[in-house]
C-alpha positions in Angstrom: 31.7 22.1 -37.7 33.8 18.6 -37.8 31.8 15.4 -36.7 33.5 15.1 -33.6 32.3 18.9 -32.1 28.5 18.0 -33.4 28.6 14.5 -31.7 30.0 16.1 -28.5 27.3 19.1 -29.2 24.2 16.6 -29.5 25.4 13.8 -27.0 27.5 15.3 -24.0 27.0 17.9 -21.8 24.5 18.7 -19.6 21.1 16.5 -20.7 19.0 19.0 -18.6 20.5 21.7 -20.7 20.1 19.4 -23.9 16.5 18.5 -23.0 15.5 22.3 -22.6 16.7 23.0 -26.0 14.8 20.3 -27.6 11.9 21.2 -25.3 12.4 24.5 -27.2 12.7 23.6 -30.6 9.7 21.7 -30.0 7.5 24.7 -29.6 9.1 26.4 -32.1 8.8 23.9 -34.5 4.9 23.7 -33.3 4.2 27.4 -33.9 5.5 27.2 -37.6 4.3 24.0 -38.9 0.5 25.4 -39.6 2.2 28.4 -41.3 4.8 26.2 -43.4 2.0 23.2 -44.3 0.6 25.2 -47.5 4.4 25.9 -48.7 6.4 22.6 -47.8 2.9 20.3 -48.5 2.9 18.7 -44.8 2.8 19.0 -41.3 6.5 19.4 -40.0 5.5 18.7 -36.5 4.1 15.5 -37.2 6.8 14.7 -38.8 9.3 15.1 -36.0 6.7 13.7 -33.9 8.6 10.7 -34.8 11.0 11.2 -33.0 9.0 11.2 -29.8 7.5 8.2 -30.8 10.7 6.2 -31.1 11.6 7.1 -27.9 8.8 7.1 -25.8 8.8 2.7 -27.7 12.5 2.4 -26.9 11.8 3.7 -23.0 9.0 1.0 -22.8 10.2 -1.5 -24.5 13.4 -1.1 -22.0 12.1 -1.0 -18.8 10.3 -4.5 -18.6 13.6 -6.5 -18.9 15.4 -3.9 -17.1 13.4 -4.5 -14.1 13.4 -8.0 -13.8 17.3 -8.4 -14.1 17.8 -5.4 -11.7 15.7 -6.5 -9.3 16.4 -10.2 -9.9 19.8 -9.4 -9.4 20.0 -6.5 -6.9 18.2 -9.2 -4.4 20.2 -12.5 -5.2 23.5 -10.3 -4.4 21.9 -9.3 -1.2 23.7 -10.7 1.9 21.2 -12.1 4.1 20.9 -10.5 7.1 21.3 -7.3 5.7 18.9 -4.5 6.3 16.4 -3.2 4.3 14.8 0.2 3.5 11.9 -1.2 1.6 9.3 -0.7 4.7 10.2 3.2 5.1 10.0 3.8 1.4 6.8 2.1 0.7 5.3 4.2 4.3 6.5 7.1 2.3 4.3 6.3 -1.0 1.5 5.6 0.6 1.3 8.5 3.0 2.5 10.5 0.1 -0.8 9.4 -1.6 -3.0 9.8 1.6 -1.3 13.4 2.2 -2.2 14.1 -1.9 -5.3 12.8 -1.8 -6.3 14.7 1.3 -5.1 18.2 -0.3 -7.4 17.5 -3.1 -10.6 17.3 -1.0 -9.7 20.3 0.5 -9.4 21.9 -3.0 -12.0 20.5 -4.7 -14.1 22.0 -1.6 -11.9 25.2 -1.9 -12.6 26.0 -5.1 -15.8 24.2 -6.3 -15.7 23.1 -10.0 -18.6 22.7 -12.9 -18.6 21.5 -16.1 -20.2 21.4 -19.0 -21.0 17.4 -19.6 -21.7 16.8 -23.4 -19.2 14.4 -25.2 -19.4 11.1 -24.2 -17.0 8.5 -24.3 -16.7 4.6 -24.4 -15.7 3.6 -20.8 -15.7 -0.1 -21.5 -12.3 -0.4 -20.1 -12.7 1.2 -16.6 -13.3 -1.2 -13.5 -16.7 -1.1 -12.0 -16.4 -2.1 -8.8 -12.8 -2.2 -6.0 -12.9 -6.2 -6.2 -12.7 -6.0 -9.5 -9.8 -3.6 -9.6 -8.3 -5.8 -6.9 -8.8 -9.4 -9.0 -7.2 -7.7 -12.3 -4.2 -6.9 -9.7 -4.0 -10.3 -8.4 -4.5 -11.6 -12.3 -1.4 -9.5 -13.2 1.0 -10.6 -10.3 0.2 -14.2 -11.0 0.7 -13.9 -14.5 3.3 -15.8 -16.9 6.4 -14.3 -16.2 7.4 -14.3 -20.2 4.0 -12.7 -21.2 4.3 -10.0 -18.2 7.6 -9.0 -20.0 5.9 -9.1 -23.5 3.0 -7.3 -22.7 5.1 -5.0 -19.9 2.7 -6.3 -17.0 4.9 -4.3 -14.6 3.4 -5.9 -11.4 3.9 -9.1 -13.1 7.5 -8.5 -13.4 8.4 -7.3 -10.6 6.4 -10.0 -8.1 8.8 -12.9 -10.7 11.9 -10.7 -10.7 11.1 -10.2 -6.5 10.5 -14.3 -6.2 13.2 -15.2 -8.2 15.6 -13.0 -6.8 15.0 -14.5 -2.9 14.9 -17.9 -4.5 18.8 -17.4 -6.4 19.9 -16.1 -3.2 21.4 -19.1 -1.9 22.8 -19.8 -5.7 26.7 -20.1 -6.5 28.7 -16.4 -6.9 28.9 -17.5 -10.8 25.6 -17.4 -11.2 25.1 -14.0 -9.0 27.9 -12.8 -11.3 25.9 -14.0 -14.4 22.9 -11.9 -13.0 25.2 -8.9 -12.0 26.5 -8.8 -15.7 22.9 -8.6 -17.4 21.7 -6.2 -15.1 24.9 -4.2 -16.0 24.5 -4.7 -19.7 20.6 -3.7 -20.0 22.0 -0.6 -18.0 24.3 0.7 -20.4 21.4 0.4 -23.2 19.2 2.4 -21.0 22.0 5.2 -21.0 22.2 5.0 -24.3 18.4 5.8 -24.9 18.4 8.4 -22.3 21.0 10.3 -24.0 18.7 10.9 -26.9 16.0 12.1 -24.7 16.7 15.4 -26.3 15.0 14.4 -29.6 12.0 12.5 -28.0 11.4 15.8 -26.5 11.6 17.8 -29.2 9.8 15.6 -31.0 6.7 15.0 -28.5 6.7 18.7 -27.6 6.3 19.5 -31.2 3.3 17.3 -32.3 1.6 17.4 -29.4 1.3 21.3 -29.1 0.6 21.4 -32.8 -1.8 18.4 -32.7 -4.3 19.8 -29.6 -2.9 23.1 -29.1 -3.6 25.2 -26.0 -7.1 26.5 -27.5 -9.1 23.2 -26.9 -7.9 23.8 -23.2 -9.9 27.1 -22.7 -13.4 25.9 -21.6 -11.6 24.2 -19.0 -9.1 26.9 -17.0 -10.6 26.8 -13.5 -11.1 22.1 -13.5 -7.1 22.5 -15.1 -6.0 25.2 -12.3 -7.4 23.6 -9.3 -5.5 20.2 -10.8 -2.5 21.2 -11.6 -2.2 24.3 -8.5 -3.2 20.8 -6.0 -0.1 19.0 -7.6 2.5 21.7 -7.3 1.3 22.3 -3.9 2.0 18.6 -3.5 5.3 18.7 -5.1 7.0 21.6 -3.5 4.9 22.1 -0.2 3.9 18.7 1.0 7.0 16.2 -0.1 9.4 18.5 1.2 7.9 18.2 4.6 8.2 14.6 4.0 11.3 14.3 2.5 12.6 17.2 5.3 11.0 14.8 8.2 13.6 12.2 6.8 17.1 14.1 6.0 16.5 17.3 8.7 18.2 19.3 6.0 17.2 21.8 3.3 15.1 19.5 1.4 14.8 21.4 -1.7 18.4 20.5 -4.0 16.9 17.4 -3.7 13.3 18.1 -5.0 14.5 20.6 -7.3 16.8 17.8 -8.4 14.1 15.2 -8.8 11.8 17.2 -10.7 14.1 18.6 -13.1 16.0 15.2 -14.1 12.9 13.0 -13.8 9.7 15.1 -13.8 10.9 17.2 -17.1 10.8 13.6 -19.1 7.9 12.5 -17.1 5.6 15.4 -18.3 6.5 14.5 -21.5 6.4 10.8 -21.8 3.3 10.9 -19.6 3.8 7.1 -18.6 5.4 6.6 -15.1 6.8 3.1 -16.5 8.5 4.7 -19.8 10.3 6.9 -17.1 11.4 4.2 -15.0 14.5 4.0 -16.6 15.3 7.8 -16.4 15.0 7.0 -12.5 16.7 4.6 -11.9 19.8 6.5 -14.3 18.9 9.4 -11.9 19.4 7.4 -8.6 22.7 5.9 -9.7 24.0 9.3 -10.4 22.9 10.8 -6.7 24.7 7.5 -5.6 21.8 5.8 -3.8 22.4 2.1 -2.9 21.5 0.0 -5.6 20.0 -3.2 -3.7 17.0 -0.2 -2.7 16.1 2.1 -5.4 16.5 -1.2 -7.8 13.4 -3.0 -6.0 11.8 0.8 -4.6 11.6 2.5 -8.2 9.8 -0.1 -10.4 7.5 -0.6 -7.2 7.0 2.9 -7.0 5.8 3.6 -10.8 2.8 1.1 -9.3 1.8 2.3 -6.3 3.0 6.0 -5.7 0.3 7.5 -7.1 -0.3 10.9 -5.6 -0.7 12.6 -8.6 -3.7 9.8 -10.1 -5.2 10.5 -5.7 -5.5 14.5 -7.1 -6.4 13.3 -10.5 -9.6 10.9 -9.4 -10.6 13.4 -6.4 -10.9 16.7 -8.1 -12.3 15.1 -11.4 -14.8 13.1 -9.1 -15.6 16.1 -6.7 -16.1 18.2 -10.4 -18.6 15.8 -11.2 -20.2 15.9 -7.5 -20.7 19.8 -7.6 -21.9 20.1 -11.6 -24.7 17.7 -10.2 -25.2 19.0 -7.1 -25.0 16.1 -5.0 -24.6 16.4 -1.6 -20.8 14.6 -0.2 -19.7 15.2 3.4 -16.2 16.4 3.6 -15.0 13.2 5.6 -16.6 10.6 3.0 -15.3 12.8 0.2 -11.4 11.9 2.0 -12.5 7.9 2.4 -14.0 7.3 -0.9 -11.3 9.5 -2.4 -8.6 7.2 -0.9 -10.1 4.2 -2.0 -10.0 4.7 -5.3 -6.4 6.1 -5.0 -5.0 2.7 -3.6 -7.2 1.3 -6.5 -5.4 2.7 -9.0 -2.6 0.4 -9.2 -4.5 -1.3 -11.1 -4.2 1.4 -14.1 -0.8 2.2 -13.1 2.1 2.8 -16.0 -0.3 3.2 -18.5 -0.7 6.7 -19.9 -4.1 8.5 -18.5 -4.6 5.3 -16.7 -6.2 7.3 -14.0 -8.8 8.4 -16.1 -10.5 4.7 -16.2 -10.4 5.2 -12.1 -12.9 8.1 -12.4 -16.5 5.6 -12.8 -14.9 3.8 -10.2 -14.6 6.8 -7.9 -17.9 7.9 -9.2 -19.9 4.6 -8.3 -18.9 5.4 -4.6 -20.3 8.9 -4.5 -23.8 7.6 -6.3 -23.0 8.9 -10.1 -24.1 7.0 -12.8 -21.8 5.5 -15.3 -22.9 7.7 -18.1 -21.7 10.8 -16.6 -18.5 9.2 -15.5 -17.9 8.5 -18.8 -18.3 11.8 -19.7 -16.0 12.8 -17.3 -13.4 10.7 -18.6 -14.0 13.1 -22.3 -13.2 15.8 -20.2 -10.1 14.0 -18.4 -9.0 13.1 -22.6 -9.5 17.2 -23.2 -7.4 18.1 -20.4 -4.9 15.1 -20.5 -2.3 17.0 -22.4 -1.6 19.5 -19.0 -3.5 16.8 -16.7 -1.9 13.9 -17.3 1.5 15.2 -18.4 1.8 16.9 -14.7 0.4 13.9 -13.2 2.6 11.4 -14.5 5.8 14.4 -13.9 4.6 14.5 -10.0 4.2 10.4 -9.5 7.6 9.5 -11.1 9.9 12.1 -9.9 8.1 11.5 -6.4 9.6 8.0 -6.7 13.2 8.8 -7.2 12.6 11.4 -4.6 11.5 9.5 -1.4 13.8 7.1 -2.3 17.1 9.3 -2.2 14.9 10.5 1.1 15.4 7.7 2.8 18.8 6.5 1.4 20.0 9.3 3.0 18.2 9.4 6.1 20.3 6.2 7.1 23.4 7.4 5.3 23.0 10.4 8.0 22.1 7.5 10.9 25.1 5.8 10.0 27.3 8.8 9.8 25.9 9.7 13.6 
């Protein structure tokens, strides 16, 4: 095979079709490194696991300076006067989040849940009260714009890239050009990255199934079914009656789309910012308009969080039934929601919903030891948990906002 037909092989093509077979190899790899370790002398899988870990760095260390010129940009360009879909898309994350939050009450009622409460761990980190959540969200939107981009403050970034944008909107066209061009530039690295997405895959699939396996998973089948069985319901019963109330069409292509191209890296990368990139590639490929999913996407990997609502509710309501304490259904939905909006606050960071769970479990009563221990079980889980979580938040952002892209696309067309 000449080097031109491997290039082509390994780098064009479909990257669904590539990402599958490195989501293949992956397991394969897994299944026959424990096998191979005595005869080679190491662990093939972490190895490759490299390769994961290169990408999932390269995806993060992207997306803060890809933000703020995008969005810096995308809104200095914008003529003033000029309409904006920004109120419809953010009504669509936050219902989204009420709507997922609400299924998991019903589910966590449904199909009551116990566990067995043993390990313990540190929960140092988790916010203790919802003022204190709210003051570390205020801290991060105020916060120096070059440390936000250091130390990928997301919220930080955007509220700069957001104020600097308006500001540079009455600044000369060779400036907005200047702007235009970095934004341009930062995009074609991100394409680059995403074409190797294949090998971060393959390399994340691989170590993580031989690091944890599925085994350490089997005290835990009925908390992990109700979980993950309340998120698919979510992603393929509840957003497409969203996402069908917008585009009166078939909405399905378009979910089916959005979880294939964005949730398959998602699962994987299990960090909503790492995959805001990916997105925004995604939405420039269904040909959404640019000045909207620019600003909607980076805001969405903070405050869609439908997948951290199921997350906190059915972990919390877990804890509620394996202690037996009594919760009415319609303070179960409030207190649920609460700590849903809260969780902002842990947003982009991988299982940052976990450190929502004392939170959620001050509200019902529960002491912080055994929301700590709850936050073991989250860690236990976290490789279907958090992986579907994360897969269901960030290809719900791309999703509602091709929704409503193309709800005025259809207006406009009328």
């Amino acid at each position: 095979m000449n080097t031109s037909r491997l290039f082509s092989l390994l780098f064009q093509g479909s990257l669904v079709k590539r990402i599958a077979a490195g989501l293949v190899l992956g397991i394969v790899v897994a299944l026959i490194s424990a096998p191979l370790q005595e005869t080679i002398g190491f662990n093939l899988a972490e190895k490759v696991g490299v390769l994961g870990t290169i990408f999932v760095k390269a995806l993060r260390a992207v997306a803060p300076i890809l933000i703020f010129f995008l969005v810096m940009a995308a809104l200095a360009n914008r003529k003033i006067g000029t309409k904006s879909n920004m109120k419809e898309i953010i009504v669509l994350y936050l219902l989204g989040t009420f709507l997922a939050a609400f299924v998991a009450v019903i589910a966590g009622f449904a199909f009551p849940t116990e566990v067995v409460l043993a390990a313990k761990e540190d929960s140092s980190s988790a916010p203790q009260a919802v003022g204190q959540v709210l003051l570390t969200l205020i801290l991060n939107v105020v916060d120096n714009p070059l440390n936000a981009i250091f130390k990928a403050n997301f919220i930080g970034v955007l509220a700069w890239s957001i104020g600097l944008g308006l500001a540079l909107r009455h600044a000369s066209d060779a400036t907005k050009n200047v702007l235009s061009d970095f934004a341009e530039g930062v995009s074609k690295i991100v394409h680059v990255i995403i074409s190797f997405a294949p090998f971060g895959v393959f390399g994340l699939v691989a170590e993580t199934l031989s690091d944890k396996g599925l085994v350490a998973l089997g005290g835990y089948v009925q908390l992990l079914a109700v979980l993950i069985g309340t998120m698919l319901f979510t992603a393929f019963v509840v957003n497409p009656i969203l996402v069908y109330w917008k585009i009166r069409r078939n909405p399905y292509p378009l979910v089916w789309t959005c979880v294939r191209e964005s949730g398959v890296t998602a699962f994987f990368t299990r960090s909503s910012a790492a995959n805001i990139p990916v997105n925004i590639e995604l939405a420039k490929r269904l040909n959404l308009d640019e000045e909207t999913y620019s600003v909607s996407i980076p805001l969405g990997a903070n405050i869609n969080m439908a997948g951290a609502a199921i997350t906190i509710t059915i972990l919390t309501l877990a804890a509620v039934h394996t202690l037996g304490v009594e919760v009415s259904f319609v303070s179960a939905i409030l207190l649920s929601i609460v700590a849903s909006l809260c969780a902002c606050g842990a947003s982009g960071v991988a299982g940052g919903s976990l450190l929502l769970i004392p939170l959620a479990c001050s509200l019902f009563g529960i002491s912080d030891d055994v929301a700590a221990q709850m936050i073991g079980v989250g860690f236990i889980i976290g490789i279907l948990q958090d992986s579907t979580e994360t897969a269901l938040n960030s290809s719900t952002d791309v999703l509602f906002t091709a929704a409503v892209c193309m709800e005025e696309e259809r207006k406009n067309a009328a």
